[in-house]
Chimera marker file (.cmm) of the C-alpha trace (Angstrom):
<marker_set name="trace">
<marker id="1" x="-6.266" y="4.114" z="-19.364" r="1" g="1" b="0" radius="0.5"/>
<marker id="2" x="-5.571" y="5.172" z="-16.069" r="1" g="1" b="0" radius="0.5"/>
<marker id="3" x="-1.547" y="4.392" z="-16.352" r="1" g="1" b="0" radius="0.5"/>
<marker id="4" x="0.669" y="6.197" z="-18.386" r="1" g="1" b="0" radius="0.5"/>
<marker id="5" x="4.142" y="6.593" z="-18.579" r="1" g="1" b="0" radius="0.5"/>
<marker id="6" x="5.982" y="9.157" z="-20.522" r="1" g="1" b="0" radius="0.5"/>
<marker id="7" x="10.025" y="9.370" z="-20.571" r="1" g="1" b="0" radius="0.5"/>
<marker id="8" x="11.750" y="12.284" z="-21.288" r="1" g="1" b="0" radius="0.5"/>
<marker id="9" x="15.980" y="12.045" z="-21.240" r="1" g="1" b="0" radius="0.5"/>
<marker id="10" x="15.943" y="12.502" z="-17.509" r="1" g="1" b="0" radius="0.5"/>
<marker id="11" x="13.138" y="10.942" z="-16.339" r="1" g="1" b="0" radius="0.5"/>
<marker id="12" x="10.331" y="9.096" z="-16.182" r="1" g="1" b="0" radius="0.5"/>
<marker id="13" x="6.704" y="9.900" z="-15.139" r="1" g="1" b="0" radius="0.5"/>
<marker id="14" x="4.193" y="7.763" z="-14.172" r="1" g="1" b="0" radius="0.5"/>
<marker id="15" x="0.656" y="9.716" z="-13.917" r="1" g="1" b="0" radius="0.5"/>
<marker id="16" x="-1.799" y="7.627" z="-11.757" r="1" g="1" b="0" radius="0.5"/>
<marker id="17" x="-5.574" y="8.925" z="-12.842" r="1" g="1" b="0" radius="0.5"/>
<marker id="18" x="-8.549" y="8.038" z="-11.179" r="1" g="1" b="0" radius="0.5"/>
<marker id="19" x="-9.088" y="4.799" z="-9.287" r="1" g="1" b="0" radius="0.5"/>
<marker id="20" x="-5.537" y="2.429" z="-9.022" r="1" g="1" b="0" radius="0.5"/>
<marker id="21" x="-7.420" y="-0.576" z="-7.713" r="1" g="1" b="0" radius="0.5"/>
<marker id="22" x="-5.952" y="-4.567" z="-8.216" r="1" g="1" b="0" radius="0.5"/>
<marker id="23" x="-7.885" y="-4.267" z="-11.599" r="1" g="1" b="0" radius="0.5"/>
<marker id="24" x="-4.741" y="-2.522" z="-12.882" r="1" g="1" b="0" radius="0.5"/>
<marker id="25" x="-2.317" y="-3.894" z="-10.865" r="1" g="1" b="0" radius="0.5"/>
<marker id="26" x="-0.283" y="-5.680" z="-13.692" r="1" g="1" b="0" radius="0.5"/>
<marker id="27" x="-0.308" y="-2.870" z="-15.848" r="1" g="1" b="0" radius="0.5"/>
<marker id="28" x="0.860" y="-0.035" z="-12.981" r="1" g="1" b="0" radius="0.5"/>
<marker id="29" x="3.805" y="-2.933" z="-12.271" r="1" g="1" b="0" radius="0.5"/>
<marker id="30" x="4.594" y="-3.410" z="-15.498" r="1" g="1" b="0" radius="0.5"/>
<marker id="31" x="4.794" y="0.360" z="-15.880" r="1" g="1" b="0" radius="0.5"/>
<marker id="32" x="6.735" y="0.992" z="-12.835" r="1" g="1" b="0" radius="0.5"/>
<marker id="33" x="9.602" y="-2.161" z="-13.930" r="1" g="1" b="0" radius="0.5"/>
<marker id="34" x="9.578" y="-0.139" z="-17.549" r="1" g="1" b="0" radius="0.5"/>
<marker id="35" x="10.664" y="3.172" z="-16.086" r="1" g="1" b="0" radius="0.5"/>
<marker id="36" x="13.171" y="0.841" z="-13.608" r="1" g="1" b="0" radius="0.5"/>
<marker id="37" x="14.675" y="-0.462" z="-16.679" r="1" g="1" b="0" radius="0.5"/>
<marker id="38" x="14.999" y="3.022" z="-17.763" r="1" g="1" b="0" radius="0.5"/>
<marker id="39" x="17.844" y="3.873" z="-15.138" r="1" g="1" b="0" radius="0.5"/>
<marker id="40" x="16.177" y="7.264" z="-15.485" r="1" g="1" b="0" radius="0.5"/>
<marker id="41" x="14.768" y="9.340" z="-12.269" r="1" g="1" b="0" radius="0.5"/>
<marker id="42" x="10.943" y="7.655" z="-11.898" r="1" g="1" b="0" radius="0.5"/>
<marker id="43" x="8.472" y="10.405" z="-10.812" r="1" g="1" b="0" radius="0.5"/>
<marker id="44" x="4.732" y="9.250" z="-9.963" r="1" g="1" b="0" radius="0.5"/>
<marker id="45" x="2.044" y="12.068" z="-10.500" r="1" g="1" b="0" radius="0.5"/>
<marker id="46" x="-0.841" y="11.500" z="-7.810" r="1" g="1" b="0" radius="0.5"/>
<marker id="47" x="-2.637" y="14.623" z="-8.852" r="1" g="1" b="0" radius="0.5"/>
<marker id="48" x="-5.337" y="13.093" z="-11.000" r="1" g="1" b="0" radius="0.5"/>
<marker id="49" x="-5.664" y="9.682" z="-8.662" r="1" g="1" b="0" radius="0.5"/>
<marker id="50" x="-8.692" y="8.608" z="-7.121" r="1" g="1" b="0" radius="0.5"/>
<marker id="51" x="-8.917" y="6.199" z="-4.830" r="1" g="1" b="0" radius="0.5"/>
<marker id="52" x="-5.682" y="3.497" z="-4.262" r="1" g="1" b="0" radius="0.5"/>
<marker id="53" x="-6.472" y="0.310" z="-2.736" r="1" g="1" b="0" radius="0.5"/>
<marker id="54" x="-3.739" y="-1.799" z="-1.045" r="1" g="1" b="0" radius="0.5"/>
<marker id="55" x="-1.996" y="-2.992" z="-3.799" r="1" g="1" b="0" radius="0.5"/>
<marker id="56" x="-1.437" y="0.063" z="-5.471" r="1" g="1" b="0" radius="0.5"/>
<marker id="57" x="-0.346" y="1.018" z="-1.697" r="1" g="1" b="0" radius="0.5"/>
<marker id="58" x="1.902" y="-1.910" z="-1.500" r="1" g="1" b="0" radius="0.5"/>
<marker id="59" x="3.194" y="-1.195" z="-5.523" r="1" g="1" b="0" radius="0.5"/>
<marker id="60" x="4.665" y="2.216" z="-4.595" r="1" g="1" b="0" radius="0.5"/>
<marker id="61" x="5.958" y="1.131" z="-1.077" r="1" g="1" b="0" radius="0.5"/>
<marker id="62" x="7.724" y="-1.597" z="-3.224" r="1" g="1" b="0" radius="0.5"/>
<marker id="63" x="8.859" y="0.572" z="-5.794" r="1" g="1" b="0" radius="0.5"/>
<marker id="64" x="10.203" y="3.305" z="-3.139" r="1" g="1" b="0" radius="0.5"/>
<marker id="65" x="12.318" y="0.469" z="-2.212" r="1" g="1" b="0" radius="0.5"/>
<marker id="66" x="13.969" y="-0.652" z="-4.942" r="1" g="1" b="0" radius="0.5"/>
<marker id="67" x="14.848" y="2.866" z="-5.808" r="1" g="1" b="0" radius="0.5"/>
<marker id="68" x="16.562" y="3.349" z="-2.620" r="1" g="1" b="0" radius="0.5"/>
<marker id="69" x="18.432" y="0.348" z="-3.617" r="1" g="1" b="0" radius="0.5"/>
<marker id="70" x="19.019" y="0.596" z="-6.928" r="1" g="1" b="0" radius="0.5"/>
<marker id="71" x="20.484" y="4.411" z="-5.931" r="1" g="1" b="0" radius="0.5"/>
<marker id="72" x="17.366" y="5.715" z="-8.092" r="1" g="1" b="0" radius="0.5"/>
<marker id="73" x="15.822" y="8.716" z="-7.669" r="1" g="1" b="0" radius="0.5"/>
<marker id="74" x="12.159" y="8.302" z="-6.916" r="1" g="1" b="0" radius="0.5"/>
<marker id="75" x="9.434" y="10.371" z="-6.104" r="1" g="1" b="0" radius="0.5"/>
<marker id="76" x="5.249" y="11.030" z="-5.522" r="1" g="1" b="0" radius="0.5"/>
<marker id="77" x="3.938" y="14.232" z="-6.387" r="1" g="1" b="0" radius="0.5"/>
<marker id="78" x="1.943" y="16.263" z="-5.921" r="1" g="1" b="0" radius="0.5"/>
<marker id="79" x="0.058" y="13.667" z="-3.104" r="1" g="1" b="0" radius="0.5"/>
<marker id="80" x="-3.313" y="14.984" z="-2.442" r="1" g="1" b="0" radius="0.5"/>
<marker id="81" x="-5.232" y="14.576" z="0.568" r="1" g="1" b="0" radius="0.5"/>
<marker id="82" x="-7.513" y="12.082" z="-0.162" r="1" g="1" b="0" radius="0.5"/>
<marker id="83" x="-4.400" y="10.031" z="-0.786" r="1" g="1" b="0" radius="0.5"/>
<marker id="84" x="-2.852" y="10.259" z="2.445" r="1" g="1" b="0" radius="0.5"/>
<marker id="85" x="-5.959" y="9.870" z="3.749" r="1" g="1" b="0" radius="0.5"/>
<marker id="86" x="-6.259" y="6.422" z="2.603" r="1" g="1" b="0" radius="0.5"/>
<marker id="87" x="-2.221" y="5.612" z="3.372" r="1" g="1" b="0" radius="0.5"/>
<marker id="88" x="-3.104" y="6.765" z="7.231" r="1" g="1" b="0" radius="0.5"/>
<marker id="89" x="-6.761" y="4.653" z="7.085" r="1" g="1" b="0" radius="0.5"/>
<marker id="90" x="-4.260" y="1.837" z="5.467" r="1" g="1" b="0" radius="0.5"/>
<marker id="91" x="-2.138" y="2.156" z="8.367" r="1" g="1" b="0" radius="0.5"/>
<marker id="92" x="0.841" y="3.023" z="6.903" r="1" g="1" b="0" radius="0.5"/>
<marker id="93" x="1.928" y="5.899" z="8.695" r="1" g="1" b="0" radius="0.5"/>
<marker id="94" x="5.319" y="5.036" z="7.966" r="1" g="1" b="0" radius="0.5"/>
<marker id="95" x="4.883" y="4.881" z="3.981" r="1" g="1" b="0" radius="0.5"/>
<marker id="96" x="7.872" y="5.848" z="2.162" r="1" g="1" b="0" radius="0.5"/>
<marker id="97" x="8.063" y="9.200" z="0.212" r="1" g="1" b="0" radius="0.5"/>
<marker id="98" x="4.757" y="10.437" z="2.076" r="1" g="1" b="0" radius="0.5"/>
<marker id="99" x="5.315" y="11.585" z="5.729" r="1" g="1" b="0" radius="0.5"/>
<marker id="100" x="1.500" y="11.049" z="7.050" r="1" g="1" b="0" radius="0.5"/>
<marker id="101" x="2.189" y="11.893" z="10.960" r="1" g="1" b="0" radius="0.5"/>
<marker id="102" x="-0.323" y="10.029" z="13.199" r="1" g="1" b="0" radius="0.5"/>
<marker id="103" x="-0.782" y="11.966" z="16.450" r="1" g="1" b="0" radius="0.5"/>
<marker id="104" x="-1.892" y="8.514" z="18.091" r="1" g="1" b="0" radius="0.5"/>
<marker id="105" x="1.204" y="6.578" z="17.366" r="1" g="1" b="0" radius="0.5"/>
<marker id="106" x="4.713" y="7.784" z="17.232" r="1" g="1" b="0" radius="0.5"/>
<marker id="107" x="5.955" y="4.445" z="14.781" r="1" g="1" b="0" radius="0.5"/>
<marker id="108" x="3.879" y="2.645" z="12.906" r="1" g="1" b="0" radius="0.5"/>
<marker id="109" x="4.101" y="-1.348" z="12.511" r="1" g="1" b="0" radius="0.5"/>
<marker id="110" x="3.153" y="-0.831" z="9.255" r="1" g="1" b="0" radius="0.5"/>
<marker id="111" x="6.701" y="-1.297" z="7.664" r="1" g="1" b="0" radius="0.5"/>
<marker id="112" x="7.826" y="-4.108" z="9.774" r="1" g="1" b="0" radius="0.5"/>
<marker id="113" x="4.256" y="-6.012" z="9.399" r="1" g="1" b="0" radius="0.5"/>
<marker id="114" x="5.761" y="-8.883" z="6.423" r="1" g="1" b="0" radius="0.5"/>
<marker id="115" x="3.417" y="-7.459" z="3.697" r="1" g="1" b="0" radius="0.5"/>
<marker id="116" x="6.047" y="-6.971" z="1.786" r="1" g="1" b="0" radius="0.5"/>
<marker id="117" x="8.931" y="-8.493" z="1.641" r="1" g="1" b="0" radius="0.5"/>
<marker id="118" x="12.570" y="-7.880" z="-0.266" r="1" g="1" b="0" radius="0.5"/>
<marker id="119" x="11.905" y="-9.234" z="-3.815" r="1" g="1" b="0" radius="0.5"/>
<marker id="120" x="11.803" y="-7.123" z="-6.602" r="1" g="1" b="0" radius="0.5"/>
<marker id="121" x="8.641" y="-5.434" z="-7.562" r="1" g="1" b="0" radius="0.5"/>
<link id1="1" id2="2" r="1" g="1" b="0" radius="0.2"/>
<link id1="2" id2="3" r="1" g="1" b="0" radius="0.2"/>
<link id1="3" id2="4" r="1" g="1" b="0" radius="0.2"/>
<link id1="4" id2="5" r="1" g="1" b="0" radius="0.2"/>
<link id1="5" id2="6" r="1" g="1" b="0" radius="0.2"/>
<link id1="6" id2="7" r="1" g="1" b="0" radius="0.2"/>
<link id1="7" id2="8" r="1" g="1" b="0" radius="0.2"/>
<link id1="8" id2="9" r="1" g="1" b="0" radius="0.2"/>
<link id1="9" id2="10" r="1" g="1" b="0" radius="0.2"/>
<link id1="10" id2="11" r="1" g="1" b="0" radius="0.2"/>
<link id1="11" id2="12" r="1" g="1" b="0" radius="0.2"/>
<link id1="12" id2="13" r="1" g="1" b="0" radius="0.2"/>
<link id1="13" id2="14" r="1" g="1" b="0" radius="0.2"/>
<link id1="14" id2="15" r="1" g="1" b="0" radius="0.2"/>
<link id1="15" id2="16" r="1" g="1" b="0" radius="0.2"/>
<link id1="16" id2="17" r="1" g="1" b="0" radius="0.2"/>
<link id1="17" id2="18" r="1" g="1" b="0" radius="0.2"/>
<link id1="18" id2="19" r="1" g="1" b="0" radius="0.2"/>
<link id1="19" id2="20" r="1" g="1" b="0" radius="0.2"/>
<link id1="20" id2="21" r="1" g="1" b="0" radius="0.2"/>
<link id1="21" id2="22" r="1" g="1" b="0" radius="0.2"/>
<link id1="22" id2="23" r="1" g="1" b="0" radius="0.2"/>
<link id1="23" id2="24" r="1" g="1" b="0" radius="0.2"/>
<link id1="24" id2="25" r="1" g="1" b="0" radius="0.2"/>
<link id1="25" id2="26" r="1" g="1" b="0" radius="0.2"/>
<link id1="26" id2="27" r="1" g="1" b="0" radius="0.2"/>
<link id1="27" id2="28" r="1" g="1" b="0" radius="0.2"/>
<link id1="28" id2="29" r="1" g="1" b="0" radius="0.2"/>
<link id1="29" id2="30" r="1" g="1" b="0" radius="0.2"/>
<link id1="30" id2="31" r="1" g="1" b="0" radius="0.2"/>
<link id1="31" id2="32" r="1" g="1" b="0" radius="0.2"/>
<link id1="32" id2="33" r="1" g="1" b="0" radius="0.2"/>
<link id1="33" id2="34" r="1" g="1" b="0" radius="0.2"/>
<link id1="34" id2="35" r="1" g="1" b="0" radius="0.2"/>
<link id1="35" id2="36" r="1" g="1" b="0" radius="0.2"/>
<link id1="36" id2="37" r="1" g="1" b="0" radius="0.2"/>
<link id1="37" id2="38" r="1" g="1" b="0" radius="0.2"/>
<link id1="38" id2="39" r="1" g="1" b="0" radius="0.2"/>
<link id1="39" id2="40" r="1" g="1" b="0" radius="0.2"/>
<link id1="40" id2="41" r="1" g="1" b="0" radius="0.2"/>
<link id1="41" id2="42" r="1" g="1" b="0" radius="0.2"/>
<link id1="42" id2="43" r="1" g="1" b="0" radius="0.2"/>
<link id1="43" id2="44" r="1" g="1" b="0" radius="0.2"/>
<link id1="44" id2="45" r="1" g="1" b="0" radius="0.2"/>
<link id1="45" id2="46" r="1" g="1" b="0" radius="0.2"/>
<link id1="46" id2="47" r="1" g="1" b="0" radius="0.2"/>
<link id1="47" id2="48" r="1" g="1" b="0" radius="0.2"/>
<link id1="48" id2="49" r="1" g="1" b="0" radius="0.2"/>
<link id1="49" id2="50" r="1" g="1" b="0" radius="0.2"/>
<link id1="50" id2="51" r="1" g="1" b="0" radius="0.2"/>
<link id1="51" id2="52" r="1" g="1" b="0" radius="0.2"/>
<link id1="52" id2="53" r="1" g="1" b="0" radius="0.2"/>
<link id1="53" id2="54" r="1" g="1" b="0" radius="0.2"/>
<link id1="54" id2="55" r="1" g="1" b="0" radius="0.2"/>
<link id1="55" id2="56" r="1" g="1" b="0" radius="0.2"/>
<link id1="56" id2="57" r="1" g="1" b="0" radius="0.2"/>
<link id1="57" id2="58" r="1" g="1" b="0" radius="0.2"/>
<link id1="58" id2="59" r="1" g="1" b="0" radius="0.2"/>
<link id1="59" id2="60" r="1" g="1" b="0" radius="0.2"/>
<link id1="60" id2="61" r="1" g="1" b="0" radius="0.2"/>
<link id1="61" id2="62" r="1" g="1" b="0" radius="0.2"/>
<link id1="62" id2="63" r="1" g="1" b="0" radius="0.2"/>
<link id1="63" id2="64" r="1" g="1" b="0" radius="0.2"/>
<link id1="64" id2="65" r="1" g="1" b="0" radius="0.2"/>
<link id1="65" id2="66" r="1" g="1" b="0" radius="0.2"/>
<link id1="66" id2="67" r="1" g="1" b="0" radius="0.2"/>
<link id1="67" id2="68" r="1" g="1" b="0" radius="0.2"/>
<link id1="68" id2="69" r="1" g="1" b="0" radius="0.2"/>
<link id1="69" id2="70" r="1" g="1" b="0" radius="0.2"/>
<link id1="70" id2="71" r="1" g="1" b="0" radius="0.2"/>
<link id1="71" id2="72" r="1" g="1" b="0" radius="0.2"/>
<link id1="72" id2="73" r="1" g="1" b="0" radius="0.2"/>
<link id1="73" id2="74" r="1" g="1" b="0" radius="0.2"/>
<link id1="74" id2="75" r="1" g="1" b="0" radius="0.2"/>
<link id1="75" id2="76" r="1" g="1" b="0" radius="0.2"/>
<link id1="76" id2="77" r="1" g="1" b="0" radius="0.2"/>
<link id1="77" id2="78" r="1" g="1" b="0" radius="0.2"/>
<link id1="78" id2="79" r="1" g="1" b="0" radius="0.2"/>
<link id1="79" id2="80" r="1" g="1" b="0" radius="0.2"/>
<link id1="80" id2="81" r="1" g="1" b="0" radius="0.2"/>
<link id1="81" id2="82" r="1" g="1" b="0" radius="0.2"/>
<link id1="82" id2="83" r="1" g="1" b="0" radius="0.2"/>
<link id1="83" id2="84" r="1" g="1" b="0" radius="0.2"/>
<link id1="84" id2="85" r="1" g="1" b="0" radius="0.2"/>
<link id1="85" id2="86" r="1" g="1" b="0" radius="0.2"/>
<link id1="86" id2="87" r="1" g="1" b="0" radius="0.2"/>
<link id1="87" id2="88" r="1" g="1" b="0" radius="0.2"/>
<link id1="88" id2="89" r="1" g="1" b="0" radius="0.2"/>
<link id1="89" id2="90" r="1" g="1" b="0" radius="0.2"/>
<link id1="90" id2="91" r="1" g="1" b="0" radius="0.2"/>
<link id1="91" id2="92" r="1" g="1" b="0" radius="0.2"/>
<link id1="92" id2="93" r="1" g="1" b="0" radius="0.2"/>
<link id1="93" id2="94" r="1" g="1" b="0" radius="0.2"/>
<link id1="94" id2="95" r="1" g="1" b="0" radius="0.2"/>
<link id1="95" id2="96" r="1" g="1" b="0" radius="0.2"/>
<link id1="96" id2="97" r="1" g="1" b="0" radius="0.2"/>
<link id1="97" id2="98" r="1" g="1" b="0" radius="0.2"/>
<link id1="98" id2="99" r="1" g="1" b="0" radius="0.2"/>
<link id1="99" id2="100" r="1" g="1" b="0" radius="0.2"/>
<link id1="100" id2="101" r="1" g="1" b="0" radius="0.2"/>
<link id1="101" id2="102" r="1" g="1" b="0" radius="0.2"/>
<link id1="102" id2="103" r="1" g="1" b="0" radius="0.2"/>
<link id1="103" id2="104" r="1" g="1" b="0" radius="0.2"/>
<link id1="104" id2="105" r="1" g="1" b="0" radius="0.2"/>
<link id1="105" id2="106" r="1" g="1" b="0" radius="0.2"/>
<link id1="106" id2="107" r="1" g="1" b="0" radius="0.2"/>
<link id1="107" id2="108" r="1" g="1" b="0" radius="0.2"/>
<link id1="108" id2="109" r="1" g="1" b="0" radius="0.2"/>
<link id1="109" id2="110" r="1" g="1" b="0" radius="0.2"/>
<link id1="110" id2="111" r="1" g="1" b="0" radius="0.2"/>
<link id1="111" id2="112" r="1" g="1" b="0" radius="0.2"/>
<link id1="112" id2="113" r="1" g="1" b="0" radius="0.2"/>
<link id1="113" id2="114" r="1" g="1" b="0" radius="0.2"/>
<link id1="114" id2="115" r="1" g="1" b="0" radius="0.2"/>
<link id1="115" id2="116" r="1" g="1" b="0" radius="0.2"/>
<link id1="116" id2="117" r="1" g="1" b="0" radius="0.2"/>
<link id1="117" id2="118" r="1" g="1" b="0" radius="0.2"/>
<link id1="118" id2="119" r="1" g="1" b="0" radius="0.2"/>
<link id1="119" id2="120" r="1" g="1" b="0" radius="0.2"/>
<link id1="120" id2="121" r="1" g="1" b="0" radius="0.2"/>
</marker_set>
């Protein structure tokens, strides 16, 4: 399984291992709305991941989010650099939790491009 989740009293940790691709989308949301329910600081582990395609991309954008909303605590670690890699080849220089400067652009549309929008993971 490339998705786990463990929960210890103060948080939760999501470890991402090798590709997160749409194949596993509905388990890596159902994950991320189990350590939500939680209330517990939500930690996702990119050491192990492969590749992430766009909807993993989009998954953790969203999930950054609702954290910031909810008043959660949420974090990637640590992010390798094959991963930001693919967020800067995504375009999504501005993606949250994962400064990836692009010397070409000082903003990036990225965040204000209606991908995603304000509903709930």
């Amino acid at each position: 399984m490339p998705i786990t989740l463990q929960s210890s009293e103060k948080a939760c940790v999501i470890q991402l291992e090798d590709d997160i691709d749409v194949t596993c989308a509905a388990e890596f949301k159902q994950l991320l709305m189990e350590a939500f329910t939680a209330r517990k600081d939500i930690q996702v582990n990119l050491d192990r991941a492969g590749d992430l395609d766009v909807t993993a991309m989009q998954l953790l954008w969203a999930a950054a989010r609702e954290a910031r909303k909810a008043g959660t605590s949420f974090s990637m670690s640590p992010v390798p650099e094959r991963v930001r890699a693919q967020v800067r080849e995504a375009g999504l220089n501005d993606f949250p939790g994962l400064a990836v400067p692009n010397a070409n652009s000082a903003t990036s549309t990225a965040a204000n491009s209606g991908n995603l929008d304000d509903r709930q993971i």
